[in-house]
N, C-alpha and C positions, 0 to 999 in steps of 0.2 A: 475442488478447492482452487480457488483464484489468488497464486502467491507471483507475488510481487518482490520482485529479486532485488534486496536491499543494497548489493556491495558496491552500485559506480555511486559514491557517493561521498563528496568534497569533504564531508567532515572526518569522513574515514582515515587515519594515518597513512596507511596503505596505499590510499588512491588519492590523497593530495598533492603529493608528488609527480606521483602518472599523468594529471592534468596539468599543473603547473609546467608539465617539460614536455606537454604535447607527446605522451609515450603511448604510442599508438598498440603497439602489442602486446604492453603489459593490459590496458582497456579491452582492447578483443579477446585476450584469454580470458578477463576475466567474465564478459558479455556471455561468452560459447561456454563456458562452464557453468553457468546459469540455468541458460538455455538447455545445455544439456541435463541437468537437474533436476529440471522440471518446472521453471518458472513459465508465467503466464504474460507477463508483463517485464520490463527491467527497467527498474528507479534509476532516474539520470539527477543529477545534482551538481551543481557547480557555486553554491551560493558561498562561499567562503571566499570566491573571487568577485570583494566588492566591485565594483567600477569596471570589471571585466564578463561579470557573470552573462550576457548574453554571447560574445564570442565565445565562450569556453564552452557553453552547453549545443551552442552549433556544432563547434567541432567534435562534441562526445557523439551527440547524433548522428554526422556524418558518418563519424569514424566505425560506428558500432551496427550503424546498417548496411553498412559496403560487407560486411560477413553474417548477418542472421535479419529476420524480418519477424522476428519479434515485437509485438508493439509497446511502445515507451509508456511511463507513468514521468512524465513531467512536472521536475518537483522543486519550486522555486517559490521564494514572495515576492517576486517581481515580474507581474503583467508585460513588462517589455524583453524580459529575459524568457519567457512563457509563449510570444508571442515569435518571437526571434527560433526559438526551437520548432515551433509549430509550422514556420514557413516554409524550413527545409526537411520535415518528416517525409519521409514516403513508404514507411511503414504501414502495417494496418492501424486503425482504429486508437489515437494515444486516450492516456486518462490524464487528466490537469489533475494535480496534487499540491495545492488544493484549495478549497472553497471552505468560507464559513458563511455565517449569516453578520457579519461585522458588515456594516454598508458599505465604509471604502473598499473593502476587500471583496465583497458581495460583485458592487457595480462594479468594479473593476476587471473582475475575471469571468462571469458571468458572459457576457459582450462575446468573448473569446472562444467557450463551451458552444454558442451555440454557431457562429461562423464556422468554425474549422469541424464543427460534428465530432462533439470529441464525448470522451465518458469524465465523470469527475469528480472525486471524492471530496464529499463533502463533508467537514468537521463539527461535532456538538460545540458551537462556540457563537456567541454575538458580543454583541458593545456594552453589555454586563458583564463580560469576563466569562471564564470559565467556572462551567456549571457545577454546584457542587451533588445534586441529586439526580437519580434514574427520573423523575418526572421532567425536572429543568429539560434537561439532555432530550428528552421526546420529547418535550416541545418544539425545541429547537427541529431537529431534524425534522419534526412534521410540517414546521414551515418553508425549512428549504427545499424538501420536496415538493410543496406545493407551489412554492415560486418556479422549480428547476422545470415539472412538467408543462406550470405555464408558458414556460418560454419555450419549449417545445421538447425537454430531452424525456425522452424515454426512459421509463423504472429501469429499465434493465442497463439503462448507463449510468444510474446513479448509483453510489457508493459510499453509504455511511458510514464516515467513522464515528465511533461514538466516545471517543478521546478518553486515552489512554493513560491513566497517570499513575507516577509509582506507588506502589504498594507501602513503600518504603515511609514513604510522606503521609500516610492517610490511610489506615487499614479497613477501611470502606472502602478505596476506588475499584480492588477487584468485585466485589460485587456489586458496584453499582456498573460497573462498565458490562459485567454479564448482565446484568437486569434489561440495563439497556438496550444490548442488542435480541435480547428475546421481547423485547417487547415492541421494536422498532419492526423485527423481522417478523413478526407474529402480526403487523399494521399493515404492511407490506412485502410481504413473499416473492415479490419480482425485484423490489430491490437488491445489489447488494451490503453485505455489510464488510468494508476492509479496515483495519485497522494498523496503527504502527508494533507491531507485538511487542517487540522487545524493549520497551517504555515501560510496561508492567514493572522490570526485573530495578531497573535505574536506579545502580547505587544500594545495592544490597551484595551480600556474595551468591556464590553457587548461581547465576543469572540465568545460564541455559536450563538448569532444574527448574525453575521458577517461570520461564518463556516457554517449556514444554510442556508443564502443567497447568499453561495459563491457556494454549493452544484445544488441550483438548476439553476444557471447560466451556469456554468460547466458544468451540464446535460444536458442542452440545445444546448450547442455546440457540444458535441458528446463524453462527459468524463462517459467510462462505469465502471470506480473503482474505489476506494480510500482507502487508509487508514486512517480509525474512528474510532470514537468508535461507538457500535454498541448498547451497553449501554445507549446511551442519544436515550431518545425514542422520543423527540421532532425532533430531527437532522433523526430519522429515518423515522416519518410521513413527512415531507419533504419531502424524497426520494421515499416515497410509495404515496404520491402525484405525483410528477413530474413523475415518470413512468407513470402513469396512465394519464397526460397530454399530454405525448410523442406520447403516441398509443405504449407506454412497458407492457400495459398490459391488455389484452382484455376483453372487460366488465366493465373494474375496477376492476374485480373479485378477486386479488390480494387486492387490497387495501380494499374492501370489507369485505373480512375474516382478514385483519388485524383490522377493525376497530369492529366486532364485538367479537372477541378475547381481544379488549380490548387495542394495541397495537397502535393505533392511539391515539396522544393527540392534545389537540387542545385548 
C-alpha cells in the first residue's frame, strides 16, 4: 500500500502555526514520525499562505529533507507554488497533487509532470464539475490517462484519484467511489489508484470508524494508496490486515512483525 502521510498540512491546526513561525522542529518531528510509520510519500502543503504559498512550501521542503529522503506529494493549486517546491527537491521521485482534466488546470500542471519527471495524481474532475456517476468518473480518468501517457509519463506514475466525496452529502458516493476504482483498476492494473480517504467521513461523527471501514473496502476493489494519516495506528492495523487478506502479503509475515513490534492495535 502507497500511503501518503497527510499531517504537514496548512489546513491542519496543529501545523499552521509550525509554518507561519517557521518552527523547524515541530515540522521534522512531525516528517520522522511519518516516516517512521510507514508512509511512502509525505503531503507537503502551504496553501492557506495566500500570497506567500511558494516561499513557505520551499522552506517545508528544505526543512524536511535535511532529515529523511522521503519523496514529497506536492500539494497545491498553484503551478507557481508547484513549480517553486519542485526546483529545490532533492529527494526521490515527488508526486504533483494534483491534476484534473479542467483545461486551465490540465495545461497548467501538465508542462511541469513531465519536465521535472515527477508521478501525479490525477483527479475524476473536468470543466463539467464534478462527476456524479461511476461511468462519468471512468471517463474521465481514461482520458487523462491517455493524455498523461501521451506526454510521456508512465502508468506506474499515474495515480487516480477517483474523488472522494462524503457520504454525508450523497449516500451513493461510497459506492460509486469503490465502483470506480475497481473498474479504473480492473482497465489498468499498472496504474495507481490514491485517493484523499478521510473525505469519505466529512462531517459525520465516529469519522475514523467510517475512514477505516472505508480503507478496507477500497482495498478490496483494487485502491493501492491514499492519503492518511499514518499516525492513527488503528486505521493502520486495518491496512496490515486487509493486505494480508488480499494475498499482499505472504505468510502474513508483514503483519506479523507488525504485530509483535507492537504496531497492531486491536
Amino acid at each position: 500500500m502507497i500511503i501518503i502521510g497527510e499531517k504537514i498540512n496548512s489546513t491542519l491546526k496543529a501545523i499552521r502555526p509550525a509554518i507561519e513561525s517557521y518552527d523547524t522542529n515541530t515540522i521534522q518531528d512531525i516528517a520522522r514520525k511519518q516516516v517512521a510509520a510507514g508512509a511512502s510519500f509525505l503531503d507537503v502543503n502551504a496553501g492557506m499562505f495566500t500570497g506567500e504559498e511558494p516561499e513557505r512550501l520551499i522552506w517545508l521542503i528544505n526543512t524536511i529533507q535535511e532529515i529523511v529522503d522521503t519523496p514529497f506529494s506536492i500539494d497545491s493549486p498553484s503551478p507557481i507554488a508547484i513549480e517553486a517546491a519542485l526546483k529545490v527537491n532533492r529527494n526521490a521521485k515527488p508526486i504533483i497533487n494534483s491534476i484534473t482534466d479542467e483545461a486551465e488546470r490540465y495545461n497548467a500542471i501538465m508542462p511541469l509532470a513531465v519536465q521535472y519527471k515527477t508521478g501525479i495524481i490525477a483527479l475524476c474532475m473536468d470543466d463539467s464539475g464534478m462527476p456524479e456517476t461511476t461511468d462519468e468518473r471512468v471517463v474521465i480518468a481514461e482520458r487523462l490517462i491517455e493524455k498523461l501517457t501521451k506526454e510521456g509519463l508512465a502508468l506506474d506514475d499515474i495515480y487516480i484519484d477517483p474523488l472522494i466525496r462524503p457520504i454525508g452529502t450523497g449516500s451513493h458516493y461510497g459506492v460509486v467511489a469503490i465502483e470506480t476504482i475497481r473498474k479504473v483498476k480492473t482497465e489498468f492494473p499498472e496504474a495507481h489508484i490514491a485517493c484523499g480517504l478521510s473525505n469519505i467521513s466529512f462531517g459525520i461523527p465516529a469519522r475514523k470508524l467510517m475512514n477505516q471501514t472505508f480503507l478496507v473496502a477500497a482495498m478490496a476493489a483494487g485502491m493501492d494508496g491514499a492519503i492518511m494519516d499514518p499516525l492513527d495506528k488503528k486505521l493502520m492495523s486495518f491496512m496490515y490486515a486487509a493486505e494480508a487478506l488480499m494475498g499482499l502479503d505472504d505468510y502474513c509475515m508483514n503483519y506479523l512483525t507488525k504485530f509483535r513490534e507492537g504496531e497492531i492495535e486491536v
